[in-house]
FIKOLZA-1660 file (N, C-alpha, C; in steps of 0.1 Angstrom, whole numbers, plus 5000, padded with zeros to 4 digits):
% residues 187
   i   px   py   pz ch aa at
   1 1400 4800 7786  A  X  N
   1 1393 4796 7799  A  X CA
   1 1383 4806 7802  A  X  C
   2 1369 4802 7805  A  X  N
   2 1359 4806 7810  A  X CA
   2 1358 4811 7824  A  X  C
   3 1358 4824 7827  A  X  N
   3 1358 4825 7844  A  X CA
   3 1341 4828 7849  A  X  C
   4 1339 4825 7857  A  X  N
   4 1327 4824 7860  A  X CA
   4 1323 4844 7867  A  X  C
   5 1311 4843 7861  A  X  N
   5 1308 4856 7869  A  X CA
   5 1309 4856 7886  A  X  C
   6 1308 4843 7890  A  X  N
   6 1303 4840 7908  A  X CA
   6 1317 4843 7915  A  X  C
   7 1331 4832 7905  A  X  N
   7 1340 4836 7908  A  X CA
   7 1346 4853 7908  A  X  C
   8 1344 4859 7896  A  X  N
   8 1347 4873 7896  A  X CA
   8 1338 4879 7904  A  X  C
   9 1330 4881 7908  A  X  N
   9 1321 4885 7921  A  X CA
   9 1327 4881 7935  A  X  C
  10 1328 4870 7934  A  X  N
  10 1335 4868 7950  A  X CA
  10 1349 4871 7953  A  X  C
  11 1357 4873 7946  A  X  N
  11 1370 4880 7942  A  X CA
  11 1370 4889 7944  A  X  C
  12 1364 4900 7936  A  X  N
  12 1361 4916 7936  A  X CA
  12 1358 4918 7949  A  X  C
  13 1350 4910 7955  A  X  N
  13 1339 4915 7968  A  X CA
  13 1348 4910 7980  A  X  C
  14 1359 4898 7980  A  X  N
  14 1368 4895 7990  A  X CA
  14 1381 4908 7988  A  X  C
  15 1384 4912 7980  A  X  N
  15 1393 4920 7978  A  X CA
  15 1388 4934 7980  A  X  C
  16 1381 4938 7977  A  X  N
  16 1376 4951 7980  A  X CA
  16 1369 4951 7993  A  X  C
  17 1363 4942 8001  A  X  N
  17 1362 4942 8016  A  X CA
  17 1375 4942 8025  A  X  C
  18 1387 4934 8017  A  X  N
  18 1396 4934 8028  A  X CA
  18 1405 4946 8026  A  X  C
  19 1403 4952 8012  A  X  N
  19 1410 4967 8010  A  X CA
  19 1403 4977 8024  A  X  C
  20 1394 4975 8025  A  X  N
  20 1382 4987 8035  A  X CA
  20 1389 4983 8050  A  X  C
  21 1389 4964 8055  A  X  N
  21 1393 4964 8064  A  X CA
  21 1406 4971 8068  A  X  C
  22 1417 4968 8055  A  X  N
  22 1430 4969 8060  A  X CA
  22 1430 4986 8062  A  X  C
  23 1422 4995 8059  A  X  N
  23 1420 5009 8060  A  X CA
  23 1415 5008 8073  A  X  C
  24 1407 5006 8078  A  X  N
  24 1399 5004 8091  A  X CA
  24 1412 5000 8102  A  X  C
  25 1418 4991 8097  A  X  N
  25 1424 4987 8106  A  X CA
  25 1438 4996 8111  A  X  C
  26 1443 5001 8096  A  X  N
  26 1449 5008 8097  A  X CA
  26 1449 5025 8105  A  X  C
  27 1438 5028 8102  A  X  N
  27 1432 5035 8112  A  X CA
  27 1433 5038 8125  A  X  C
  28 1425 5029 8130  A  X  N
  28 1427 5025 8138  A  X CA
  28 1438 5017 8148  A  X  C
  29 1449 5014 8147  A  X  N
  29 1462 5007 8147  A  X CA
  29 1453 4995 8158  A  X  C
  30 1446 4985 8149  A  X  N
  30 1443 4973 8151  A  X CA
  30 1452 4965 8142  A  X  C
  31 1463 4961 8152  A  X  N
  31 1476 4952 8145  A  X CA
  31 1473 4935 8147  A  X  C
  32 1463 4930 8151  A  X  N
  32 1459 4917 8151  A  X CA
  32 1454 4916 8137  A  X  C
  33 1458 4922 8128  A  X  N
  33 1450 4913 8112  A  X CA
  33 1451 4901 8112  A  X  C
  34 1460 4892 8111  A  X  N
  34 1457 4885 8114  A  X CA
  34 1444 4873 8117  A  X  C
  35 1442 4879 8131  A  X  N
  35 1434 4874 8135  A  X CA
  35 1418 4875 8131  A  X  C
  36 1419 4885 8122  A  X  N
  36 1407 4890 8113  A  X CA
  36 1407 4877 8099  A  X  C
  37 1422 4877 8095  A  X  N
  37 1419 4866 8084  A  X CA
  37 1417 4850 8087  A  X  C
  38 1419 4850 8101  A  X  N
  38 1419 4835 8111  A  X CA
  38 1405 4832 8109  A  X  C
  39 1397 4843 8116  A  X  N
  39 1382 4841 8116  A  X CA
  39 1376 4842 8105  A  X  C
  40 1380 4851 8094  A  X  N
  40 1372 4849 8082  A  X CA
  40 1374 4833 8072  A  X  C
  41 1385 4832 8072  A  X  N
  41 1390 4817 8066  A  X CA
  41 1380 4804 8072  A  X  C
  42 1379 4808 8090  A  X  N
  42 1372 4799 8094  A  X CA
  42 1354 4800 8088  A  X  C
  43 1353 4811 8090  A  X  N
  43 1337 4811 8086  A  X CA
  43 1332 4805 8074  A  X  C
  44 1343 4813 8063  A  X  N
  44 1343 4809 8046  A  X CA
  44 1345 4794 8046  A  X  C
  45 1350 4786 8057  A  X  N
  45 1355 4771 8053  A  X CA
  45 1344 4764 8061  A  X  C
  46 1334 4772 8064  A  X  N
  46 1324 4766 8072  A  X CA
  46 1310 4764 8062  A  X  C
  47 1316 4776 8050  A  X  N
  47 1302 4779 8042  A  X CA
  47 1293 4789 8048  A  X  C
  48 1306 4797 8051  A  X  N
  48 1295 4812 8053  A  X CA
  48 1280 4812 8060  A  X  C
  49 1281 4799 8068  A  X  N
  49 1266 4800 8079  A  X CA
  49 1258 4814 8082  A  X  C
  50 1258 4816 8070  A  X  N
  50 1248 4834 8080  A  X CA
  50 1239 4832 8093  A  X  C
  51 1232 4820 8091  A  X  N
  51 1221 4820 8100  A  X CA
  51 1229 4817 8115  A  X  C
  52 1242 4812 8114  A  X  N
  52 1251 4804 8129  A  X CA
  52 1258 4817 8132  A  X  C
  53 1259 4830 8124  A  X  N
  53 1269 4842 8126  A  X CA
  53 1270 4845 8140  A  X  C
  54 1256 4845 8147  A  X  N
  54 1255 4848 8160  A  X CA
  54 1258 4840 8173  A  X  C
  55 1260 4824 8170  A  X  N
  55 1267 4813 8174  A  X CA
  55 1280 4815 8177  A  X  C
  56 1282 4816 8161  A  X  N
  56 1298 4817 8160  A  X CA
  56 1303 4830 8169  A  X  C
  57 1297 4844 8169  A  X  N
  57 1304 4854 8171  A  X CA
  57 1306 4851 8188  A  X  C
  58 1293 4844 8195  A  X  N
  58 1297 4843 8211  A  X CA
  58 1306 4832 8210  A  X  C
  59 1313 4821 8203  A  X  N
  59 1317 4812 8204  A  X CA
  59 1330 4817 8203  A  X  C
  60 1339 4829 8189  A  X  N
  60 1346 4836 8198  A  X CA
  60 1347 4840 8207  A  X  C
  61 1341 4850 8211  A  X  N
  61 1344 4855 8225  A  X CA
  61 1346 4845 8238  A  X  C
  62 1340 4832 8235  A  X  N
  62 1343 4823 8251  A  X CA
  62 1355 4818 8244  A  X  C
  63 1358 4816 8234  A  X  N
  63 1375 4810 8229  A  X CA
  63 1383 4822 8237  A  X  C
  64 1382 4835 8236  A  X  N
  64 1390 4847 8236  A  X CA
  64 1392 4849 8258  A  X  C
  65 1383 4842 8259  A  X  N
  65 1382 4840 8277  A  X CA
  65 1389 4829 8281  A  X  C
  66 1385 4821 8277  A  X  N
  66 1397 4808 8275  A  X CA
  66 1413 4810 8276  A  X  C
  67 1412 4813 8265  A  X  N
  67 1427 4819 8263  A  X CA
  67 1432 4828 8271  A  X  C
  68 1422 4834 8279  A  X  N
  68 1427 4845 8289  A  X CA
  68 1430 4839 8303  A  X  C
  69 1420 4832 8303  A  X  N
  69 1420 4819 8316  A  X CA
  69 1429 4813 8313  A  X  C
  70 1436 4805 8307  A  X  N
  70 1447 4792 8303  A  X CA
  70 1462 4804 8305  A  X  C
  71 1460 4817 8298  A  X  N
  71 1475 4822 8301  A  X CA
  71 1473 4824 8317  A  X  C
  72 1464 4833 8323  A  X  N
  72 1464 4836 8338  A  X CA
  72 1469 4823 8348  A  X  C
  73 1461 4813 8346  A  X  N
  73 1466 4799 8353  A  X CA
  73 1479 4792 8352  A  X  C
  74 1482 4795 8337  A  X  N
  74 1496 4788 8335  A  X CA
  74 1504 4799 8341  A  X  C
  75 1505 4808 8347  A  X  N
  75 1513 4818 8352  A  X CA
  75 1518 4814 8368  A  X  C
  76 1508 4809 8368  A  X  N
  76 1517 4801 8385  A  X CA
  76 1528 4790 8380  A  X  C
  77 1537 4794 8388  A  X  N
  77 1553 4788 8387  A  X CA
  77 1549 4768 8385  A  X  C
  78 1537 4765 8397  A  X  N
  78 1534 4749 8397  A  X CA
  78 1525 4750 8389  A  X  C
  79 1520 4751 8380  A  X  N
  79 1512 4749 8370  A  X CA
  79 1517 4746 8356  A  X  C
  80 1529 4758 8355  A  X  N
  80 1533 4756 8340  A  X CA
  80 1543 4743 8333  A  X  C
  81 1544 4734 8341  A  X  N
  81 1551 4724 8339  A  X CA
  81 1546 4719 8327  A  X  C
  82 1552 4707 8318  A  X  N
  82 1548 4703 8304  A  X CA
  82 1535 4696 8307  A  X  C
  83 1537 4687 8319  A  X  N
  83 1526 4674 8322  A  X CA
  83 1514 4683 8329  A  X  C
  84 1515 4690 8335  A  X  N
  84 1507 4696 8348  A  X CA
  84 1496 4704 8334  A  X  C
  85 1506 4713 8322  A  X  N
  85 1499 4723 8319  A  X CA
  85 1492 4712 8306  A  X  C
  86 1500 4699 8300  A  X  N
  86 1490 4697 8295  A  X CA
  86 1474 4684 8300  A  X  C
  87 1477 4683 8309  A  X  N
  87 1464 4679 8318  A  X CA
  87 1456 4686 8321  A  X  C
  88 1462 4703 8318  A  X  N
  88 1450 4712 8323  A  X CA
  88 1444 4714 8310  A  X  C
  89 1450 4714 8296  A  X  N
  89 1446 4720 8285  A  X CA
  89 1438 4708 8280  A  X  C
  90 1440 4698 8282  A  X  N
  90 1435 4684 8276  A  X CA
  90 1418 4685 8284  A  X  C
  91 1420 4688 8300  A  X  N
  91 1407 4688 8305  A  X CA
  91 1400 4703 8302  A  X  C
  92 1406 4714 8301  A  X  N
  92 1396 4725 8294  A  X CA
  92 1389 4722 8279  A  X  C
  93 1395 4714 8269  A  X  N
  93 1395 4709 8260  A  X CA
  93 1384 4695 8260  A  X  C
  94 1386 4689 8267  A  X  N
  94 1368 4680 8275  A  X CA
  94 1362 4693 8275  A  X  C
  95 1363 4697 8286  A  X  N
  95 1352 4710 8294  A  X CA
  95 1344 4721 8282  A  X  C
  96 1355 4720 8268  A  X  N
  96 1345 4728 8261  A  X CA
  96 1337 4719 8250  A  X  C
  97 1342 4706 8251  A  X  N
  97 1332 4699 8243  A  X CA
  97 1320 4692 8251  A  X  C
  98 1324 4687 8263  A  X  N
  98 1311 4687 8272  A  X CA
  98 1301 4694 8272  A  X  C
  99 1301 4709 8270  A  X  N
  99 1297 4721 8275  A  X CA
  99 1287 4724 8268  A  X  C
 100 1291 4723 8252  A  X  N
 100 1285 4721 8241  A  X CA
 100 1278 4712 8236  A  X  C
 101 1279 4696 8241  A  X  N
 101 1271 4687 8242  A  X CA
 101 1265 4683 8249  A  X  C
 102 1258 4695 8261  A  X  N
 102 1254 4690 8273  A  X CA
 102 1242 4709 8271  A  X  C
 103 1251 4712 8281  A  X  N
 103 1241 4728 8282  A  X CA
 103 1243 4740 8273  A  X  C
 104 1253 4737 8269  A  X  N
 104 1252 4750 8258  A  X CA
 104 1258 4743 8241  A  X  C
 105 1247 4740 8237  A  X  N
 105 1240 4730 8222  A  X CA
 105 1243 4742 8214  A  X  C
 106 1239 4756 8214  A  X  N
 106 1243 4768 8210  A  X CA
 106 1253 4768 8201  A  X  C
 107 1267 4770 8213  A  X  N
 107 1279 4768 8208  A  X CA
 107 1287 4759 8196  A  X  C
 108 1299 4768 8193  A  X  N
 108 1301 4766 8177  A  X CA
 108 1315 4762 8185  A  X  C
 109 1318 4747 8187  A  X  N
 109 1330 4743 8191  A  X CA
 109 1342 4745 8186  A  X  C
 110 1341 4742 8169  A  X  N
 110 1357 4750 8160  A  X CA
 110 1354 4761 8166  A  X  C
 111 1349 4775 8164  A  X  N
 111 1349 4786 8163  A  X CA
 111 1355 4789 8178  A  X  C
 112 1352 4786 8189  A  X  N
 112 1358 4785 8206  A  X CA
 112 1366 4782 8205  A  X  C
 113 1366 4768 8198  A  X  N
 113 1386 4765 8201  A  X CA
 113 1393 4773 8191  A  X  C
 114 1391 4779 8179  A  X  N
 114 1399 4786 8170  A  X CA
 114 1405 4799 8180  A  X  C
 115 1392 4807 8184  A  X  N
 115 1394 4819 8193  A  X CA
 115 1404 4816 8202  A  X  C
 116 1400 4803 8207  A  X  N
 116 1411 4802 8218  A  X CA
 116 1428 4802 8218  A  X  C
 117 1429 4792 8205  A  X  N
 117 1442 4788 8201  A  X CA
 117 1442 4804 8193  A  X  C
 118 1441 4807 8187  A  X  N
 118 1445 4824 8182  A  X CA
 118 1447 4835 8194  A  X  C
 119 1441 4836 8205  A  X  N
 119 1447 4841 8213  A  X CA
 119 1459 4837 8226  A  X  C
 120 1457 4821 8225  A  X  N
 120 1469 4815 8229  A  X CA
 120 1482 4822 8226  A  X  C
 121 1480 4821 8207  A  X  N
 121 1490 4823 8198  A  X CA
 121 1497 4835 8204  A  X  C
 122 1486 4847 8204  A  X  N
 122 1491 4865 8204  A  X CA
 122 1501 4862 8215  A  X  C
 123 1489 4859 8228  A  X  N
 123 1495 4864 8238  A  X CA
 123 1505 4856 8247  A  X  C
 124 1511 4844 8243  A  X  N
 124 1525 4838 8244  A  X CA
 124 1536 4845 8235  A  X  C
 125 1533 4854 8227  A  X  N
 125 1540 4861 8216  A  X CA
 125 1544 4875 8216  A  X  C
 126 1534 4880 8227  A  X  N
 126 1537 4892 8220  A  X CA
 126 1536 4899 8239  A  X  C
 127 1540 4907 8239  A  X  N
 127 1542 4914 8255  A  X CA
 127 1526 4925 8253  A  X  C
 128 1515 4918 8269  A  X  N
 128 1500 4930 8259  A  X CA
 128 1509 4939 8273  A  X  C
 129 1506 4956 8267  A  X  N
 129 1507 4964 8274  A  X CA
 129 1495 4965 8283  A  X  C
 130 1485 4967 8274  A  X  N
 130 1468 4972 8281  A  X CA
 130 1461 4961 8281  A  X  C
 131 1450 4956 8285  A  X  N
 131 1447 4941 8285  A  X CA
 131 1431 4944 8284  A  X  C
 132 1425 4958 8287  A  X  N
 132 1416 4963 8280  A  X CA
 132 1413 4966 8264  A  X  C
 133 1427 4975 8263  A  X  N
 133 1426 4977 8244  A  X CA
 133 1431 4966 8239  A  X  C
 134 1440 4955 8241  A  X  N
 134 1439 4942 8237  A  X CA
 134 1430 4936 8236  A  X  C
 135 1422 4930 8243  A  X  N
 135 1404 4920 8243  A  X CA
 135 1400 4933 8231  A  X  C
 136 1395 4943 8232  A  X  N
 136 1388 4949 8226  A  X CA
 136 1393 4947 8212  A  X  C
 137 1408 4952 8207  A  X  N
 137 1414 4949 8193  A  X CA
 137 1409 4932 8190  A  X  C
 138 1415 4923 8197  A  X  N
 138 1412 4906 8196  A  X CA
 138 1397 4911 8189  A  X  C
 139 1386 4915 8195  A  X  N
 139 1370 4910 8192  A  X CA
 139 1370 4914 8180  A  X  C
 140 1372 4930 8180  A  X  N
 140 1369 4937 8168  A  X CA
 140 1377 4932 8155  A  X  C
 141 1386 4928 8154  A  X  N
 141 1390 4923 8149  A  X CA
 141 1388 4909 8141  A  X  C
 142 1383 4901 8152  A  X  N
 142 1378 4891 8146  A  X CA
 142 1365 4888 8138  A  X  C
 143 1358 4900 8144  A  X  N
 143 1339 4900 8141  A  X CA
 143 1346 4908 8127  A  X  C
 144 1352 4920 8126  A  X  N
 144 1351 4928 8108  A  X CA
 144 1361 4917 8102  A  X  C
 145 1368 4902 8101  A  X  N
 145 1369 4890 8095  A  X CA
 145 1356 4888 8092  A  X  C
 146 1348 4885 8104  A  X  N
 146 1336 4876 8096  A  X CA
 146 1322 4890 8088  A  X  C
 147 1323 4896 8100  A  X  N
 147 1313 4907 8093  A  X CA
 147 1315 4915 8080  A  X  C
 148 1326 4918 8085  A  X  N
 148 1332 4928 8071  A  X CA
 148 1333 4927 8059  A  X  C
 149 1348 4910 8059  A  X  N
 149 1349 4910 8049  A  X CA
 149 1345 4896 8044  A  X  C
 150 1340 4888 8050  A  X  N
 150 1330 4877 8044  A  X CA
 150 1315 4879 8043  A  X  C
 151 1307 4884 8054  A  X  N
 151 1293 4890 8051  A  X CA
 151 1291 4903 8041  A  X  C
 152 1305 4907 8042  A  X  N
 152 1299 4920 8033  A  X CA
 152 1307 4916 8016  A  X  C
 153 1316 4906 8013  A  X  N
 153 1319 4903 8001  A  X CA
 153 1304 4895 7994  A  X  C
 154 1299 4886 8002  A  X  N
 154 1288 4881 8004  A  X CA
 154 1277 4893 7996  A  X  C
 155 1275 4897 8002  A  X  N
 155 1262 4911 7998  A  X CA
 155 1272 4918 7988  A  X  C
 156 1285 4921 7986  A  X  N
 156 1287 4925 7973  A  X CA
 156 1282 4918 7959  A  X  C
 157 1284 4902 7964  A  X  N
 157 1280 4896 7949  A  X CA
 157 1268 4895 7948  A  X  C
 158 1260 4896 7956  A  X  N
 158 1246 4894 7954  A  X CA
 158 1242 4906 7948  A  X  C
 159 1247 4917 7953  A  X  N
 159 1245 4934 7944  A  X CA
 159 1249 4929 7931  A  X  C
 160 1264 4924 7929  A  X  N
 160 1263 4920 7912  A  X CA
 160 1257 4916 7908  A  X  C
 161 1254 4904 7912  A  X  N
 161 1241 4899 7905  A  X CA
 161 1231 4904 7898  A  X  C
 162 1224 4911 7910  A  X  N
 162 1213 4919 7907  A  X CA
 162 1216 4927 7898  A  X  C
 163 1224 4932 7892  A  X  N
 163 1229 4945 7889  A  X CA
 163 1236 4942 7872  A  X  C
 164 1241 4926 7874  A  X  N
 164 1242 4917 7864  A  X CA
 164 1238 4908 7863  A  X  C
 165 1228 4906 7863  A  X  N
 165 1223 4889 7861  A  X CA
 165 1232 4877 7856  A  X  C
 166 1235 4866 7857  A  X  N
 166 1240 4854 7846  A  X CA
 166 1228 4854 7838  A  X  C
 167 1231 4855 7826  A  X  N
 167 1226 4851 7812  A  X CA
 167 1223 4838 7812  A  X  C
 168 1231 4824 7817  A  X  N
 168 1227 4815 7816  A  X CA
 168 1214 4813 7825  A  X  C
 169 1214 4818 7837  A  X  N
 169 1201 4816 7846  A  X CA
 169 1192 4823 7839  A  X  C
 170 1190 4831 7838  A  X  N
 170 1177 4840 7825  A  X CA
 170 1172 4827 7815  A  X  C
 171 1187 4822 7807  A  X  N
 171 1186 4812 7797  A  X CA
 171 1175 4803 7798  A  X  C
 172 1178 4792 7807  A  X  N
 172 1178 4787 7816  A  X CA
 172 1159 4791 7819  A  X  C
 173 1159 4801 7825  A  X  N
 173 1144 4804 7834  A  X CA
 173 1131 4804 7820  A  X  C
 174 1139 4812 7813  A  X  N
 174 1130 4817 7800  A  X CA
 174 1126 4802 7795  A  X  C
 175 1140 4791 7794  A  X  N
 175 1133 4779 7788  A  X CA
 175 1128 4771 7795  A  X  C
 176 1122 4771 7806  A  X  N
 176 1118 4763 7813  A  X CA
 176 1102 4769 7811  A  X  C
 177 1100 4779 7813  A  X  N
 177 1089 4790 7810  A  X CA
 177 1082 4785 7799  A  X  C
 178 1091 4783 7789  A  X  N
 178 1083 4780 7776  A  X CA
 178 1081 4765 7776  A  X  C
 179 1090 4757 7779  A  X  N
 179 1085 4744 7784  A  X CA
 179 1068 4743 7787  A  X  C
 180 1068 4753 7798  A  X  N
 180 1053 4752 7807  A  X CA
 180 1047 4750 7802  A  X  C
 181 1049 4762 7793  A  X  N
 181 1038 4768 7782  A  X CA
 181 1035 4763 7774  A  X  C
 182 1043 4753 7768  A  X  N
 182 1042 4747 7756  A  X CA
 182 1035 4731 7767  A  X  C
 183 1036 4727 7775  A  X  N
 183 1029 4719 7781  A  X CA
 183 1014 4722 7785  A  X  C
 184 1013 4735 7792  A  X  N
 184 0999 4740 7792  A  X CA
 184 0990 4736 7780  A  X  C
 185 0994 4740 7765  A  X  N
 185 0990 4740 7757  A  X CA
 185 0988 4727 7748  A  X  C
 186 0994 4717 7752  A  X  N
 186 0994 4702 7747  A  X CA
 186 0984 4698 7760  A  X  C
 187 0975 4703 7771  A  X  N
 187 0969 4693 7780  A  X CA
 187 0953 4694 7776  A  X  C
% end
């Protein structure tokens, strides 16, 4: 079996980015990984939009407010009921697709609601002590998913490339070349 250079490039460069993250993170005791592979999985299943990166990255952050809003409100005793809380989530859930097809055309609706439901997830789960170093871990975390280890596996393979060409694209270029050439010269 034939493995592709693009494959071995994007392998090497997903693996050796998330080696760096999980050092970073480690580091830093940013324990939401997680949430770093949430947002990278979504980007990569999006097709690596480079040019929407900046969409996407605000489109976290109002998912990660959301979520901050939906726990604060469900915290009142008459609110958290099954019917009450899902009437509310059903109409925040309009309210971010309106929002986006009305005044803010911008926004990257998966990417909002992913944010949102991933910090849903944390923080029904987990007790936040600080709610400052929390938000902070949640972002950073989610942007070195997309920046880190998808934009920067990204720019690893393209360094291979450069660095190794595919032979068949050369193949390929050279005979198309001589094609020309060889048509130039029959006109």
């Amino acid at each position: 079996m034939k493995i592709s250079k693009e494959v071995w490039y994007s392998s090497i460069g997903v693996g050796l980015t998330t080696l760096l993250f999980c050092l970073i993170s480690g580091s830093f005791h940013l324990w939401m990984s997680g949430a770093a592979f949430i947002a990278a999985s979504y980007f990569f299943g999006a097709g690596a939009p480079v040019d929407k990166v900046l969409n996407i990255s605000v489109s976290f952050l109002l998912g990660i407010a959301l979520g901050c809003f939906c726990l604060w409100f469900l915290q009142f005793p008459q609110l958290n009921g099954v019917v009450v809380s899902a009437v509310i989530l059903g109409f925040l859930t309009f309210l971010v697709l309106f929002l986006q097809g009305t005044i803010m055309k911008w926004a990257v609706v998966p990417a909002w609601l992913l944010a949102w439901g991933t910090t849903m997830l944390i923080v029904t789960n987990v007790s936040i002590k600080s709610w400052p170093v929390f938000l902070i871990q949640l972002v950073v975390s989610m942007y070195l998913g997309v920046y880190l280890i998808i934009i920067g596996s990204n720019f690893f393979s393209k360094w291979m490339f450069q660095l190794f060409p595919d032979q068949q694209a050369e193949d390929k270029s050279d005979k198309s070349d001589s094609e020309s050439g060889t048509q130039e010269l029959h006109s």
